[in-house]
C-alpha positions in Angstrom: 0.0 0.0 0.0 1.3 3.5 -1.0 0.0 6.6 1.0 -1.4 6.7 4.4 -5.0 8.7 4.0 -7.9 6.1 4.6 -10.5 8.2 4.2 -11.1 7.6 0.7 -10.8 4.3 -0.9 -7.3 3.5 -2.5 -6.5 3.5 -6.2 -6.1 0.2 -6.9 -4.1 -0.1 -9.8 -2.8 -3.6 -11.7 0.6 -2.9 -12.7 2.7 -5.4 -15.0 5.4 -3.3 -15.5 8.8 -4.4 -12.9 8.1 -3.2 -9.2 11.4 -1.1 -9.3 10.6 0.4 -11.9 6.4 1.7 -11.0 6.8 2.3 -7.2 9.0 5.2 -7.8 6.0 7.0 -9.9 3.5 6.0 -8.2 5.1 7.4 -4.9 5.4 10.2 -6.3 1.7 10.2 -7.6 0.4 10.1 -4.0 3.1 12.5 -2.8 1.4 15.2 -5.2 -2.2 14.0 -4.9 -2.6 12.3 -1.9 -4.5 9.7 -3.1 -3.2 6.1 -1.7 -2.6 3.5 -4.3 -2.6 0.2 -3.8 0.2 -1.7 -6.7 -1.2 -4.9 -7.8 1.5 -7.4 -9.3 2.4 -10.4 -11.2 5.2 -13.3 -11.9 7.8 -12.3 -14.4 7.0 -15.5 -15.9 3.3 -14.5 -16.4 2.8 -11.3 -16.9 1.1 -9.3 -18.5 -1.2 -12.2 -19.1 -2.1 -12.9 -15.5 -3.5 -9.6 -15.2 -5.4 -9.1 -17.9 -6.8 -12.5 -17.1 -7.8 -11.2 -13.5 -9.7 -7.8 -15.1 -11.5 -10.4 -17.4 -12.7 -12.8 -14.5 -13.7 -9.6 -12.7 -16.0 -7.8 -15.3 -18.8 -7.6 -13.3 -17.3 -6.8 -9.8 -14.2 -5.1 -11.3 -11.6 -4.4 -8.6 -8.7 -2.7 -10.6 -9.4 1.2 -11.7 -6.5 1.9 -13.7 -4.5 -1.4 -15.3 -0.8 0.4 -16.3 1.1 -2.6 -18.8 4.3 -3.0 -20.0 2.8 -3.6 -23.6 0.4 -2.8 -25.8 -1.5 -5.8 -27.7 -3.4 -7.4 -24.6 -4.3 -4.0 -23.5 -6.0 -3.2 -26.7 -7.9 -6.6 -26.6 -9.5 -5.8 -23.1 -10.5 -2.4 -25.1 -12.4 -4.5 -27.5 -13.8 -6.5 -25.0 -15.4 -3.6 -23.4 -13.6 -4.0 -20.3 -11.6 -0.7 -20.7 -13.6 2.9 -20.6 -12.6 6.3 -22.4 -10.6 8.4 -20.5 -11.1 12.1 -21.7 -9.1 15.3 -20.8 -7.5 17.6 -22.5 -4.0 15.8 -21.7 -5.4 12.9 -23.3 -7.0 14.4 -25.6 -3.9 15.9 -27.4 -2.0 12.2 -26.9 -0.1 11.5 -29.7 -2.7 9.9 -32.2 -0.4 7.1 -32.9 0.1 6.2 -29.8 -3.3 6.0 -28.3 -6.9 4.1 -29.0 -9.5 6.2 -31.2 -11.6 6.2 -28.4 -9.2 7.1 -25.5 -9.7 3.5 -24.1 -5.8 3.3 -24.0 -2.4 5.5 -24.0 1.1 4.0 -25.3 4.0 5.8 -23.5 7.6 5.4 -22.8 8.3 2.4 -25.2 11.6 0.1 -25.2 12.8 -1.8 -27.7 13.0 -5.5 -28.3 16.4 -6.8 -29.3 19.0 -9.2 -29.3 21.2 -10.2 -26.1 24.6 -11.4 -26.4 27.9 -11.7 -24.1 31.0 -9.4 -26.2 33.3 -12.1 -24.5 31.6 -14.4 -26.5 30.7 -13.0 -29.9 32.6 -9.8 -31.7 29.6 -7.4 -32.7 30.5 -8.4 -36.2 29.7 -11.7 -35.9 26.2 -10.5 -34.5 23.1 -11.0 -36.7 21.9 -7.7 -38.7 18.2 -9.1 -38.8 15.9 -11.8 -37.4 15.7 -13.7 -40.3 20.0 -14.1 -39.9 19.1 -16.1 -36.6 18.1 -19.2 -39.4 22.2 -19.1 -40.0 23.4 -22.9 -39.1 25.8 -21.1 -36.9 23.3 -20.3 -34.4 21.9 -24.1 -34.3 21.1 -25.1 -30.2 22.7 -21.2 -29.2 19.2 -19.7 -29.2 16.7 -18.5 -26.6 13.4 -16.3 -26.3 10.4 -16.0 -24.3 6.8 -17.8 -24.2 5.5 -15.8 -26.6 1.8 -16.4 -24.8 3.5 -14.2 -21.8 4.9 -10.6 -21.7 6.5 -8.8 -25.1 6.9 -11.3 -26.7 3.7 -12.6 -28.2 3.6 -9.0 -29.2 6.9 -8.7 -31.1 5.5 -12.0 -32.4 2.4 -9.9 -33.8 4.2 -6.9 -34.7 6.4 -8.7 -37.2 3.2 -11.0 -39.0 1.5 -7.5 -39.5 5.1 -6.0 -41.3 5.4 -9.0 -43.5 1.7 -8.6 -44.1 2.0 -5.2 -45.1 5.0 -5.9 -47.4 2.8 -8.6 -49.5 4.9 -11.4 -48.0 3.0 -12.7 -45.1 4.5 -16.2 -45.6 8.0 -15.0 -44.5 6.5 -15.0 -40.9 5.9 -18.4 -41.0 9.7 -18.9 -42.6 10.8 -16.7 -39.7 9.7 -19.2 -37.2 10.5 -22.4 -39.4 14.1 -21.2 -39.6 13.9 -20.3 -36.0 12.7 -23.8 -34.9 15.2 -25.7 -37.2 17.9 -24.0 -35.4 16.6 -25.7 -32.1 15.5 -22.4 -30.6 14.4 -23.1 -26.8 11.4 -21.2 -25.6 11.4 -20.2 -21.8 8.5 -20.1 -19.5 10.5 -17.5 -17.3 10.2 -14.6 -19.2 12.3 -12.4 -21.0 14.8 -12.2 -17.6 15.3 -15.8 -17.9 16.8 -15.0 -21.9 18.9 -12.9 -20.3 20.3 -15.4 -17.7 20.7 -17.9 -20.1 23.0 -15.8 -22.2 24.6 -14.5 -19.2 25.4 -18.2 -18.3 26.8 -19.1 -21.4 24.1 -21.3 -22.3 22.7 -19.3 -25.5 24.9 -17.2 -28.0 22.0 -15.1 -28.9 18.3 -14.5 -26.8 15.6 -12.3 -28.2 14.2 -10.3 -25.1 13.8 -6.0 -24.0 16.2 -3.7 -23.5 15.3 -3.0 -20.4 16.3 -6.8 -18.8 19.2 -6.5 -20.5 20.2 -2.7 -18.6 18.9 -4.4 -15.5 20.8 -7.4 -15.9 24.2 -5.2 -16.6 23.0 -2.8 -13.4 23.7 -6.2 -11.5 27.4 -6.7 -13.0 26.7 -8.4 -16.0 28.8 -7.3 -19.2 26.0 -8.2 -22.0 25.6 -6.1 -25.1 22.4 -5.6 -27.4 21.8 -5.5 -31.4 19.1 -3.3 -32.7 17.6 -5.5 -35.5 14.2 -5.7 -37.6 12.9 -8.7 -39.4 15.1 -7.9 -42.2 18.4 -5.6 -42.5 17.0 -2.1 -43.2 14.1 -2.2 -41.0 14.2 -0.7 -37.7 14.0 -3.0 -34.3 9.8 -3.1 -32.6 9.6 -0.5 -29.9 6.9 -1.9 -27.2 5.0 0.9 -25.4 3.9 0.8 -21.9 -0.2 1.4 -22.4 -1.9 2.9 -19.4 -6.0 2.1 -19.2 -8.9 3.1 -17.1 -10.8 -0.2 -16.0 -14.7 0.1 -17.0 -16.5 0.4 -13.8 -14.0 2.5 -11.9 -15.5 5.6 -10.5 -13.0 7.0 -9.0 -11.9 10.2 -8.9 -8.1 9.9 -9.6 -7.7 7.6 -11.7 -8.0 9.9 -14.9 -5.0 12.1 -12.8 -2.7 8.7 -12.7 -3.3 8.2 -16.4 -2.2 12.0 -16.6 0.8 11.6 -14.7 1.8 8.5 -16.2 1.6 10.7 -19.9 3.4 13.5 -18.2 7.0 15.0 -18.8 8.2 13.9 -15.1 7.4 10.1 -16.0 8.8 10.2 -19.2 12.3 11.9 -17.9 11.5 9.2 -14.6 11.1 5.9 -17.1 14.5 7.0 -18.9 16.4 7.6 -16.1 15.6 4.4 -14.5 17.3 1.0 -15.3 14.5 0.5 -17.0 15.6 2.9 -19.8 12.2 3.7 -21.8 12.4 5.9 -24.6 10.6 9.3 -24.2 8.0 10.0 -27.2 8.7 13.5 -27.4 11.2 13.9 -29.9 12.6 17.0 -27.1 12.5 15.0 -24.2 14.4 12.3 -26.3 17.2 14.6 -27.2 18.3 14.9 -23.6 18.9 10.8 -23.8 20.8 10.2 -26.2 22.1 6.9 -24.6 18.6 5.6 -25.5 18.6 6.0 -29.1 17.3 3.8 -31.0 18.7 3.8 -34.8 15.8 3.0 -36.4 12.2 1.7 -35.3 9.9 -0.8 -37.5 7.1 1.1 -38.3 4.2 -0.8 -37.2 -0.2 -0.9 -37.5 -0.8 -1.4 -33.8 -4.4 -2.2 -34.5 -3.7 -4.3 -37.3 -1.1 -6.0 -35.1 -4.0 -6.6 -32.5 -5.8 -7.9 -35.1 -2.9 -10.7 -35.8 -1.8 -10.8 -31.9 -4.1 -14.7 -31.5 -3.1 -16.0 -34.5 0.6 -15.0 -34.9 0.7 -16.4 -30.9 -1.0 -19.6 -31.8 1.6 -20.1 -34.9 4.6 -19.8 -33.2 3.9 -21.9 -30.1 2.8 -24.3 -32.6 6.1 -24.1 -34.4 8.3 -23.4 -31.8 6.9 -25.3 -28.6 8.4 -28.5 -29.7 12.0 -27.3 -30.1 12.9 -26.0 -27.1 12.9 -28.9 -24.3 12.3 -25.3 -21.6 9.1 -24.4 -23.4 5.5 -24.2 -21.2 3.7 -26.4 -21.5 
């Protein structure tokens, strides 16, 4: 529990995004308001899904009022679901249009890219793949490691890159993606994308698709791991995954439409960067005082036609991929 006023209820907010990484902000949202939040959590090997999953099973007695997640894709399905409402003001209002739902039923902020881990002691940076579609090289047979792609970023990264191939007129390359992926003996981990990380770290994989931010937070702990910035092809900019802030339909109360405005605020953007975390501010201004976070290119990508793809691109690559890795959920 943040705060100590009792007198009103507490915010309850469900929070997928790492503890070290939210408290901060939301500290500081009840030093300035005075509103006492209550931080609802999950696994790292489960969330975001576990939450999302909990606002589903509580639709008609909804507990949550404001659901901040570290992606985007399963907060846009509880918007079409009807389990998110429209949060109006003029902050939201003027929300980058790109970065938000139509209706105000969700905000992307503060994204981070997805991108390859590796150990320099291990492979020169120009040995390191220039693409996704390189990680099919016979080099990288049984030295590979992501995600469950049902859990977290990944199932999203997943989505993102069916909807570019789609939009290129290739959509079969996706499913070549994952074929060349699964020939190489790529194991799938139920921990979540810090687990990639530890495995790379522990010399058990060459390569591990996972965020940037596990990889800073992995290095914060003494770890000497570099990342590569790579698309589905060379030439195409790496996914950046927003955080997405939501109200929860049925929440009447009065702050959480001043947490969503905090979390879309200057402060929180300069906050996110600062962290270990290491999010990338969207305001090309704010930006320019990071340039450490800099991300060459991004893959320009149709978040609501990636929605739209997020089930089936999941569904295709567990199929694919599940029986390869000898780690994978089951």
């Amino acid at each position: 529990m943040l705060g100590c006023d009792r007198s009103d209820p507490p915010l309850v907010v469900y929070v997928s995004v790492d503890e070290y990484v939210a408290r901060p902000v939301l500290e500081s949202f009840t030093e300035t308001t005075g509103v006492t939040v209550h931080m609802v959590g999950d696994t790292e090997a489960t969330k975001t899904t576990g939450l999302v999953d909990r606002i589903r099973a509580e639709r008609n007695t909804p507990i949550a009022d404001v659901f901040w997640s570290s992606e985007a894709f399963m907060t846009m399905q509880l918007a079409r679901e009807g389990l998110l409402q429209s949060c109006r003001s003029p902050v939201t209002d003027s929300w980058f249009i790109e970065w938000k739902d139509p209706g105000n039923q969700w905000f992307g902020f503060s994204p981070r890219p997805r991108v390859l881990v590796y150990d320099p002691d291990v492979i020169d940076e120009s040995e390191v793949p220039r693409s996704l579609e390189q990680l099919a090289e016979p080099r990288w047979r049984n030295r590979l490691v992501m995600a469950d792609p049902r859990f977290g970023t990944t199932g999203g990264h997943m989505a993102a890159l069916k909807t570019w191939y789609e939009t290129q007129d290739q959509a079969g390359r996706y499913e070549t993606l994952l074929n060349g992926l699964a020939t190489n003996g790529i194991r799938v981990l139920p921990g979540g994308n810090a687990a990639v990380v530890d495995d790379v770290r522990s010399g058990q994989a060459d390569i591990g698709l996972t965020d940037a931010d596990d990889v800073r937070a992995a290095n914060r702990l003494g770890a000497n791991l570099a990342m590569a910035y790579v698309g589905p092809v060379e030439g195409v900019g790496t996914f950046m995954m927003p955080n997405t802030v939501a109200v929860v339909s049925g929440s009447e109360h009065p702050a959480a439409v001043q947490l969503v405005e905090m979390l879309l605020s200057e402060q929180v953007a300069r906050s996110l960067a600062e962290s270990t975390s290491g999010n990338v501010p969207l305001d090309p201004e704010i930006a320019r005082d990071y340039p450490m976070l800099a991300v060459p290119e991004s893959m320009v990508v149709d978040f609501n036609a990636a929605a739209i793809e997020y089930p089936d691109a999941v569904e295709l690559s567990v199929s694919m991929l599940q029986n390869r890795g000898s780690d994978a959920a089951p």
